[in-house]
C-alpha positions in Angstrom: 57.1 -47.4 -9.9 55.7 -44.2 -11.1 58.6 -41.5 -12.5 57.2 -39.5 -10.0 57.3 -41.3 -6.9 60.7 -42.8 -7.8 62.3 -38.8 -8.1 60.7 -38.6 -4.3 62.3 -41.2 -3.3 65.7 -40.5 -4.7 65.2 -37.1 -3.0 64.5 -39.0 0.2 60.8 -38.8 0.9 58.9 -40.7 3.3 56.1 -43.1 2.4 53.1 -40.6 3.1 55.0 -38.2 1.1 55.6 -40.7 -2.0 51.6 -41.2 -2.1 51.1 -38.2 -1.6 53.3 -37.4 -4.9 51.8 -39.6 -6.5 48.0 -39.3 -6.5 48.7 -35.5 -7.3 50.5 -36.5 -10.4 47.7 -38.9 -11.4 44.1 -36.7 -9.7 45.2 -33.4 -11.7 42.0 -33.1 -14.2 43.0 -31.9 -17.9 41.4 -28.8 -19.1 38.5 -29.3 -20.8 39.5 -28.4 -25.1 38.6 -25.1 -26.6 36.2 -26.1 -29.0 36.3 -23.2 -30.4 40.0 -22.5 -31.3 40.0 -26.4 -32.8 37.3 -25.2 -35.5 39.1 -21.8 -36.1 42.6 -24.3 -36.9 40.6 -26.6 -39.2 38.3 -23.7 -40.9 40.4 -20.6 -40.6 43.6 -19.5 -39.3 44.2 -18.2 -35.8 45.8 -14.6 -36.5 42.8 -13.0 -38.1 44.2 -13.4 -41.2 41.7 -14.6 -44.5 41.7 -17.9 -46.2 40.3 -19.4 -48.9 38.7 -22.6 -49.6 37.5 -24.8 -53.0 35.2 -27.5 -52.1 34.0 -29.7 -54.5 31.8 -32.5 -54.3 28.5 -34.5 -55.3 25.0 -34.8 -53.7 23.3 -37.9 -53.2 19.3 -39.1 -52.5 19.0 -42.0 -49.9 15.6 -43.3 -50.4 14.7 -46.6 -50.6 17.5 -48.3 -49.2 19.4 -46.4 -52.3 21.9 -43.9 -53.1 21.5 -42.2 -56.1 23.9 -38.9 -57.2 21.6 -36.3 -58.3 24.6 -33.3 -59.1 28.1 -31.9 -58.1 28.8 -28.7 -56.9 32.0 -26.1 -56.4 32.1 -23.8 -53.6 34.4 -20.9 -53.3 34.5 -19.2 -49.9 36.8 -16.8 -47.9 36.7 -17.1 -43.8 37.8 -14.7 -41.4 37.9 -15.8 -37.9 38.1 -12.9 -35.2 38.7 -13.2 -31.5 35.8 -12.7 -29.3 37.1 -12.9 -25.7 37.3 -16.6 -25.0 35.6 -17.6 -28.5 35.5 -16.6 -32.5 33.1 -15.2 -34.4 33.8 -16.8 -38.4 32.6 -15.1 -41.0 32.8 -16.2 -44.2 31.8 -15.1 -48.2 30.9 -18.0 -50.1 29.0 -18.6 -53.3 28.1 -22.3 -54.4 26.8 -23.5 -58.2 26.1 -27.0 -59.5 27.9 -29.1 -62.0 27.5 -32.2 -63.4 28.2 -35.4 -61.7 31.7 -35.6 -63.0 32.1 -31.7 -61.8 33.2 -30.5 -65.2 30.0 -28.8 -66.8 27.3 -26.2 -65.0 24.1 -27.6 -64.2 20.9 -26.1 -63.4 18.5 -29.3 -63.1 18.7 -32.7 -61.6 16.5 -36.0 -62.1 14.6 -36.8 -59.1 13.9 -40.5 -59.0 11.4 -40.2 -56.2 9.0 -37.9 -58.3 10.6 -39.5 -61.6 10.8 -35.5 -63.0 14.1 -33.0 -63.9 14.1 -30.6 -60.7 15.4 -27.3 -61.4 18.3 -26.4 -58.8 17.1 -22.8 -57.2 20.1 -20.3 -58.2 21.8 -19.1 -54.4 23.3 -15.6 -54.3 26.2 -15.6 -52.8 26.0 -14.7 -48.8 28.1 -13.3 -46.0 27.5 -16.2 -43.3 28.5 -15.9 -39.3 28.2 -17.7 -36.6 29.9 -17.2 -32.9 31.6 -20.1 -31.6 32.0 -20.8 -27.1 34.9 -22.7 -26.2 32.3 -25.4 -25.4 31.3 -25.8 -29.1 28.0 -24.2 -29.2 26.9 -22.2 -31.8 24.9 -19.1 -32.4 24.0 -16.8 -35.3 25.6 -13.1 -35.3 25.2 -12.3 -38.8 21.5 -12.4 -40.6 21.4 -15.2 -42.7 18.7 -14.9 -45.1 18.5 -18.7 -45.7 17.6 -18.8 -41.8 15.3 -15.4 -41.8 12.4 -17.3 -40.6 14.0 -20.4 -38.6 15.3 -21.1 -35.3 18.8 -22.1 -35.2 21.0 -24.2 -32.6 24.7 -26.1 -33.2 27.0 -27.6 -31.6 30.8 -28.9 -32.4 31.7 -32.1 -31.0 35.0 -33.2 -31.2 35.9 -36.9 -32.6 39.4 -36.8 -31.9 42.0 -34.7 -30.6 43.7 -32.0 -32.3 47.0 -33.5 -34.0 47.9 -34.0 -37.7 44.3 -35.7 -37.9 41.2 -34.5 -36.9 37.5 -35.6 -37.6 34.9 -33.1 -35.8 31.5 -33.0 -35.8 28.8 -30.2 -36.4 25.3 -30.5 -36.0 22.6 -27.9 -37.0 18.9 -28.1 -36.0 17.0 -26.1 -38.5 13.1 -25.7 -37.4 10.8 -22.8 -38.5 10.1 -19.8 -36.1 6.4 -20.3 -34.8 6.4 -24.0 -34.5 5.4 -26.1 -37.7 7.1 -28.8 -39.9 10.4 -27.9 -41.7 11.2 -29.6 -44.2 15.2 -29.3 -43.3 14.9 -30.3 -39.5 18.7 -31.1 -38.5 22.2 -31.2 -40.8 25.2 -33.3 -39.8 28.7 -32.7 -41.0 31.6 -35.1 -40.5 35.0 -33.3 -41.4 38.1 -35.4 -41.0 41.2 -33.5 -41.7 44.5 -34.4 -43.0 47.0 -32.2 -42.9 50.5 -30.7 -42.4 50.4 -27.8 -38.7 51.3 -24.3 -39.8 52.5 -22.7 -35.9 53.4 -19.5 -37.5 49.8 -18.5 -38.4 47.8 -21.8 -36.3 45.9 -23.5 -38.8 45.7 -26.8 -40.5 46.2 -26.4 -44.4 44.1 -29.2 -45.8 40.4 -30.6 -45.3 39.2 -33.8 -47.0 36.3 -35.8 -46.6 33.3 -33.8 -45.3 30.1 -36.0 -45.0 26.8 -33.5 -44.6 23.7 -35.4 -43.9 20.2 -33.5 -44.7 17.3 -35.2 -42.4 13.5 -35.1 -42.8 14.9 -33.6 -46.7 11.3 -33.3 -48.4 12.4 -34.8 -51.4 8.4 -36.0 -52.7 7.5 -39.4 -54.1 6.1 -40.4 -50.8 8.8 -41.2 -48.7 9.0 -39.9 -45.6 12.7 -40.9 -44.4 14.1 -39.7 -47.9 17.6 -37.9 -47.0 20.0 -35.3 -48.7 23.8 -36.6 -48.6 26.5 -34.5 -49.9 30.4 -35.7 -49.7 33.3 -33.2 -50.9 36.8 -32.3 -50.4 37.8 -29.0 -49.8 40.9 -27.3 -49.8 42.4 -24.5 -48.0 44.2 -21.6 -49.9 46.4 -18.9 -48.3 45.7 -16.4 -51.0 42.7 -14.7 -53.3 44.8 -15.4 -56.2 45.4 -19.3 -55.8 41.7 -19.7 -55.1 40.6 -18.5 -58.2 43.1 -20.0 -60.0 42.1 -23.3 -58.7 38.2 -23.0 -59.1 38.6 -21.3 -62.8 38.0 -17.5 -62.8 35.2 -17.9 -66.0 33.8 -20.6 -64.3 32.9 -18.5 -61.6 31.7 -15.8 -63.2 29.6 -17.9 -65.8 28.2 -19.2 -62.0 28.2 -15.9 -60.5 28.4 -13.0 -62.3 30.0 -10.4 -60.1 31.2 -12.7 -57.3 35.3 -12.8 -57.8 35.1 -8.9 -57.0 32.9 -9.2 -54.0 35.8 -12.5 -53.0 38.5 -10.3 -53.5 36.9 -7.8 -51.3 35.8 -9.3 -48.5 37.2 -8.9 -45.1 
């Protein structure tokens, strides 16, 4: 007998009542998740506060029915998350720079094994990125992004479990230029699962491993079509400027980015 039903009855309810009880306790609809305060937990923190994040990783070519690395890369990013009535804008500082495979030496060229040639890896300055996240999980661009100064952008988060000490989410970009055409970046995926310990005090997960980004329709040359861009990395989440750097090596970053650590340490 249901727990509830059986307390009726102890208290002396009639039948109609017990079913009554009853399909109450079962009909009551949960409320749908905030997607939005899930993807502040995992990416940021809940009181407004910064943190910091080292992500490191390798990039891949699928063409061919192969997988080929092509180059690592670090990323060093701070992400502020600010409430926006029922939703968050996240903004976040981040500069990126390739390194070898291993992730020990800087790179500035890969070998394509489409075209057969070394492709030079275009230098990014570091950017101020934003988007504003509903409760639904869709996402829209408040801050100019100049990688996306002549694209149309949608996303959407899509949860893939619920939150707990283990969490895999989804994102998914679509990427097409402004004016109709042929991009050649037409949609990103990005599979995060997460691993980590629950901080209440400031609500946020500490750790993020395992992020999967898929590039489709990636115009990679050599004639085929389906080629695709994979990049897998783990990244970690730091509560303070000075364990970031510490971390991701402060020379290294400035032999990356000349300039960046100051514009890091000043971002809010």
């Amino acid at each position: 007998m249901d727990q509830v039903a059986r307390r009726a009855l102890l208290a002396g309810g009639s039948t109609a009542t017990l079913v009554a009880v009853a399909r109450a306790a079962h009909c009551v609809e949960a409320a749908a998740p905030n997607l939005a305060v899930d993807y502040v937990k995992i990416r940021a923190r809940m009181d407004g506060n910064p943190v910091y994040w080292l992500s490191r990783g390798v990039k891949y070519l699928l063409a061919n029915y192969q997988i080929t690395p092509l180059h690592g890369f670090n990323m060093v990013s701070c992400v502020v998350a600010d409430k926006t009535g029922d939703g968050f804008t996240v903004r976040t500082l981040e500069a990126s720079f390739a390194v070898d495979v291993a992730g020990t030496t800087l790179v500035d060229s890969f070998f394509n094994p489409l075209t057969k040639a070394n492709e030079k890896i275009p230098a990014v300055a570091p950017l101020v990125v934003g988007y504003d996240f509903a409760p639904d999980g869709a996402m829209t661009l408040p801050v100019a992004d100049p990688r996306r100064a002549n694209t149309d952008f949608s996303g959407q988060i899509l949860p893939r479990a619920g939150m707990s000490s283990h969490i895999a989410m989804e994102e998914r970009f679509v990427v097409r230029p402004k004016g109709g055409g042929v991009s050649a970046l037409s949609e990103v995926i990005k599979y995060t699962g997460v691993q980590s310990s629950w901080q209440a005090a400031s609500g946020m997960f500490m750790r993020a491993t395992k992020t999967l980004v898929v590039l489709r329709n990636w115009n990679f040359g050599g004639g085929d079509a389906t080629a695709m861009l994979l990049s897998t990395y783990d990244g970690q989440k730091f509560l303070t400027f000075d364990d970031v750097i510490a971390e991701a090596g402060r020379d290294k970053i400035e032999q990356a980015q000349p300039g960046f650590v100051q514009k890091l340490a000043a971002f809010l």
